[in-house]
C-alpha positions as CSV (number, residue, x, y, z in Angstrom):
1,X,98.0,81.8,66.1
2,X,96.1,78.2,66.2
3,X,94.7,77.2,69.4
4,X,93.0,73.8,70.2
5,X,89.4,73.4,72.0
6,X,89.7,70.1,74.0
7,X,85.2,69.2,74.1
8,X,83.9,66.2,75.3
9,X,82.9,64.2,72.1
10,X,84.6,67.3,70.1
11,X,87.2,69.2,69.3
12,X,87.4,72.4,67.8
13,X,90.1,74.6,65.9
14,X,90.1,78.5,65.9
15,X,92.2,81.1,65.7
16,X,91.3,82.8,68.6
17,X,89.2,82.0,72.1
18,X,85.6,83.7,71.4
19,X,85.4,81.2,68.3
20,X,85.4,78.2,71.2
21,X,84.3,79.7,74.8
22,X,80.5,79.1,74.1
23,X,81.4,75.3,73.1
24,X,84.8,75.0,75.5
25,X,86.8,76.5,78.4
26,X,90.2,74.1,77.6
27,X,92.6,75.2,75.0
28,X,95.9,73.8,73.8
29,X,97.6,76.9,71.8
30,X,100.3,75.6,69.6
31,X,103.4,76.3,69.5
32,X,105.9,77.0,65.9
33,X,106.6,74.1,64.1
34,X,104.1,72.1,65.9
35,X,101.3,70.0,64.7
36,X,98.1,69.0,66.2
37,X,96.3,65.7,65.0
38,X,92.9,66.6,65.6
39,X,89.8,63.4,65.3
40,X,86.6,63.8,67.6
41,X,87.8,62.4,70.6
42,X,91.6,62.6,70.5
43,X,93.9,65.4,70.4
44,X,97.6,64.5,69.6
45,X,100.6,67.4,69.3
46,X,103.6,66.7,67.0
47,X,106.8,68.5,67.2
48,X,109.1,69.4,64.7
49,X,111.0,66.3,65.3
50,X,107.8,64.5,65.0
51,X,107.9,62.9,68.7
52,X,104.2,63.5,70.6
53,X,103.9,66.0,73.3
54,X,102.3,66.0,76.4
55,X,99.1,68.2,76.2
56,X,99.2,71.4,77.6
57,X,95.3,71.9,78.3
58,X,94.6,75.3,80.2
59,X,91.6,76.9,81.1
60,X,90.3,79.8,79.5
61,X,89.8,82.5,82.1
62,X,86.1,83.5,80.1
63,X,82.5,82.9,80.2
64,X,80.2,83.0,77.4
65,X,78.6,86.5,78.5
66,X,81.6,87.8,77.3
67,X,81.2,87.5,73.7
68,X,77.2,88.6,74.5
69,X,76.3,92.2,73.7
70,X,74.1,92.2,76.9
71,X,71.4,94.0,75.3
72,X,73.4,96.8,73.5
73,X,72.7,97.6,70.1
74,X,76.4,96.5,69.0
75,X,80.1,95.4,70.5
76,X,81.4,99.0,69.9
77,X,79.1,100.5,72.1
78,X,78.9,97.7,75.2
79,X,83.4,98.1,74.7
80,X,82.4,102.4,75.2
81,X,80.7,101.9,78.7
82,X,83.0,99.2,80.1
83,X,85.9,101.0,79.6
84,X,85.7,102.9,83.4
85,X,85.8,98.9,84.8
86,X,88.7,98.5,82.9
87,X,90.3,101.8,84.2
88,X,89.7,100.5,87.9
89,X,90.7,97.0,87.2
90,X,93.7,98.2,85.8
91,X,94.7,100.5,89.0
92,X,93.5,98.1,91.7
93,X,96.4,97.3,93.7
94,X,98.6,98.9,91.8
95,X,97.7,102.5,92.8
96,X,96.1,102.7,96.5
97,X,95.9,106.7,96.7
98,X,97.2,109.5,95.2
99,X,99.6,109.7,98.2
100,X,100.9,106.3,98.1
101,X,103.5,105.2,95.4
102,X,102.1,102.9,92.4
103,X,102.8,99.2,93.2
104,X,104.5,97.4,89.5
105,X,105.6,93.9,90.7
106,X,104.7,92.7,87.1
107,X,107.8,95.2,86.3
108,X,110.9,93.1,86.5
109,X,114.0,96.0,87.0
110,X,115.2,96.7,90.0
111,X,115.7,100.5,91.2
112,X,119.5,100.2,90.1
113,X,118.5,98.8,86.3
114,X,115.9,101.1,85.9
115,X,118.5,104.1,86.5
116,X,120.9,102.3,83.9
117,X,118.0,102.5,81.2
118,X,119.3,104.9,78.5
119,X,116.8,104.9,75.6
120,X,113.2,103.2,75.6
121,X,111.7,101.9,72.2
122,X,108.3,101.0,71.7
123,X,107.3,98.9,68.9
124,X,103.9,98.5,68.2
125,X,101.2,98.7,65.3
126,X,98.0,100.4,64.3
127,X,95.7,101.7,67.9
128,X,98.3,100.4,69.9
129,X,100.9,102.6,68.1
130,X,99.2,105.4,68.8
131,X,98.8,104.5,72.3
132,X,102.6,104.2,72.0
133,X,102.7,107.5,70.7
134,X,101.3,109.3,73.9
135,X,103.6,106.6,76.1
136,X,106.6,108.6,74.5
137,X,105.6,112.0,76.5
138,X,104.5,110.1,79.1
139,X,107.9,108.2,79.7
140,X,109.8,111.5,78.8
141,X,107.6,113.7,80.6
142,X,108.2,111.5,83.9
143,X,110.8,109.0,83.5
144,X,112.6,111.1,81.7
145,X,114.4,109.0,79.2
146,X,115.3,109.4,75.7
147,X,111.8,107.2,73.9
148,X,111.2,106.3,70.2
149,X,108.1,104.6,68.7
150,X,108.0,103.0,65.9
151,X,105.7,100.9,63.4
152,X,107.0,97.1,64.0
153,X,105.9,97.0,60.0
154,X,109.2,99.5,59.6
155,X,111.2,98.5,62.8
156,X,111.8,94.6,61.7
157,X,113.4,96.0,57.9
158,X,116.4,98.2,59.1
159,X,119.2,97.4,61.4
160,X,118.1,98.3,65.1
161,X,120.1,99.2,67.9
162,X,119.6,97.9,71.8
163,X,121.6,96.2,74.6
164,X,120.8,95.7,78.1
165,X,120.2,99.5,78.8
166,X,117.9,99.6,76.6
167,X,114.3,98.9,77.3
168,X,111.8,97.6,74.9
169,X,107.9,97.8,75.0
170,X,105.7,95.9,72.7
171,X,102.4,96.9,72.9
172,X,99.7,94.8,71.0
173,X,95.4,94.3,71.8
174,X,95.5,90.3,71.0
175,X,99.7,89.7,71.7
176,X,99.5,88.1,68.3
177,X,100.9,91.1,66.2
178,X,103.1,89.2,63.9
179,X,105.3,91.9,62.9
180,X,105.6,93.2,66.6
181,X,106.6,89.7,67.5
182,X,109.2,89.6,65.1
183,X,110.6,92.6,66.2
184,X,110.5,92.0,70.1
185,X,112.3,88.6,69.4
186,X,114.7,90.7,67.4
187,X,115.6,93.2,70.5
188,X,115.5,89.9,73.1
189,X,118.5,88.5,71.0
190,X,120.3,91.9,72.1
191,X,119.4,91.7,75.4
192,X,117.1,94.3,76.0
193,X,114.8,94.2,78.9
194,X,111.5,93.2,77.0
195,X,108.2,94.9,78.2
196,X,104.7,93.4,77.0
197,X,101.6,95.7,77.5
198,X,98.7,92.9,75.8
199,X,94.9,92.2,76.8
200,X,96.2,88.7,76.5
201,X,98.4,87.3,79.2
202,X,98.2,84.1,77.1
203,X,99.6,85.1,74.0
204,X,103.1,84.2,71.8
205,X,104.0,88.1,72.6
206,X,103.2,87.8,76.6
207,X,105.6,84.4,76.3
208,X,108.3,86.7,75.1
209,X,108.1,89.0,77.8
210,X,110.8,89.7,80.8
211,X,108.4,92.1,82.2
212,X,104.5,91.1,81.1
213,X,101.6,94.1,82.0
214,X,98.3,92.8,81.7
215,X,95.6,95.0,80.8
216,X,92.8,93.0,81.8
217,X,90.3,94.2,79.7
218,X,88.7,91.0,78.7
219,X,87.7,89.9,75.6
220,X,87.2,92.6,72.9
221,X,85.0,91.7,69.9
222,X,85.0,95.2,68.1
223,X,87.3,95.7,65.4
224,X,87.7,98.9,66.4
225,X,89.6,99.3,69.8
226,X,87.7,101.0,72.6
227,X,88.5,99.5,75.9
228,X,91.7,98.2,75.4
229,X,93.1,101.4,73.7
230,X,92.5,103.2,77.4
231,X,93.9,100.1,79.0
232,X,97.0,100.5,77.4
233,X,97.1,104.1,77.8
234,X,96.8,103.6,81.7
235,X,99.7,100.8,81.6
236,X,102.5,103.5,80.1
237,X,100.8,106.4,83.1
238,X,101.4,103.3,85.3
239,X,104.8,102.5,84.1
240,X,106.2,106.0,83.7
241,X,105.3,107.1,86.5
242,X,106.9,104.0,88.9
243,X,109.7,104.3,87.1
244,X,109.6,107.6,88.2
245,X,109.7,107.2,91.4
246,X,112.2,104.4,91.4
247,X,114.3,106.5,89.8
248,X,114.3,109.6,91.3
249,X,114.7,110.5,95.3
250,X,113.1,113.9,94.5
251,X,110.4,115.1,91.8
252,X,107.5,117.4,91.7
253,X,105.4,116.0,94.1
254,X,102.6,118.0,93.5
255,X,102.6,117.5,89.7
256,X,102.5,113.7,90.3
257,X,99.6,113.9,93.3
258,X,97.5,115.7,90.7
259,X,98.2,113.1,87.8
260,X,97.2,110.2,90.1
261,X,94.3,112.0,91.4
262,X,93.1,112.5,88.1
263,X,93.4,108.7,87.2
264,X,91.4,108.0,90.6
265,X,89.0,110.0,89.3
């Protein structure tokens, strides 16, 4: 990805937003086969036809704390101890009590779709493949449809089956992924209901998505994902689980009362 930091007296280019939030909170992210003309107090966007664009300036939803360590020896370990805010953030309005039925409005499908899904496929690469790993039992254990995970890296080189019963999640830390955005753009061409579990509601993969999930775990500066692997772990409990109870008019009760007491906890 390229993205644009619109300054006063300066403009900056960067790959990604903690390059730019000390200096910036306005971003252009540009789109394929666009170009930006960038001079110190101008920004102009191309397209592929080469008319100008309007700008599309938005704000960045980050302060400069965030890439801060805030007095811990190193990202890693400051990522460690905020992942239990990320947990809550993650479950605020979407599950009340362990009595009450998790709220998904980001989910798109309606009870009667989410009945006709036969086979879920989840695409994803490195941590957030593993994540996807655990999603499978998770999805089978409560959905209980037919899931398989899969490297995008191997997914985008064979011939792939989905249609509109068929739902798709990507799951990716930054929503940049390039093979896992090939490969969701591949399944969207068959019409399969595309999911997006990303830390970046802003990204090209979150633009793809029919149904985006947030995981809201703010900007992570370790290589080595901490908070946003647990993030994404929650999301598939979260999703598995509604679909769950969409799906269903009866289920273990007490099975499902204990799960979500454990995630309150």
């Amino acid at each position: 990805p390229l993205i644009i930091g619109v300054g006063v007296g300066e403009n900056f280019i960067a790959s990604d937003i903690p390059a730019i939030i000390e200096y910036t909170k306005k971003a252009i992210y540009l789109l394929d086969n666009e170009i930006g003309v960038i001079k110190k107090d101008s920004v102009e966007i191309y397209d592929k036809e080469d008319k100008l664009t309007p700008n599309r300036i938005e704000y960045l939803p980050f302060e400069a704390v965030a890439i801060s360590k805030l007095g811990y020896k190193h990202f890693m370990l400051k990522e460690i101890h905020e992942q239990s805010d990320v947990v809550r953030n993650i479950l605020s309005g979407k599950l009340l009590s362990k009595n009450d039925k998790i709220r998904l409005e980001e989910f798109k499908l309606n009870k009667e779709q989410i009945k006709n899904i036969k086979r879920v496929q989840i695409i994803a690469c490195g941590t957030s493949l593993h994540a996807g790993m655990i999603g499978k039992y998770i999805i089978e254990k409560f959905a209980k449809i037919p899931t398989d995970v899969e490297p995008s890296s191997e997914y985008i080189y064979r011939d792939t089956i989905a249609d509109e019963n068929t739902l798709v999640i990507g799951i990716s830390q930054s929503g940049e992924t390039a093979d896992t955005i090939t490969a969701i753009k591949q399944e969207k061409a068959n019409n399969a209901h595309i999911v997006i579990i990303t830390n970046r509601a802003d990204s090209t993969m979150a633009r793809l998505a029919d149904s985006l999930l947030p995981v809201n775990a703010g900007i992570e500066v370790s290589v080595a994902a901490t908070k946003s692997y647990m993030a994404q772990l929650i999301s598939l409990y979260l999703l598995a689980m509604y679909m769950m109870e969409q799906k269903f008019d009866s289920f273990d009760l007490e099975e499902v009362t204990t799960q979500k007491q454990e995630l309150l906890e």
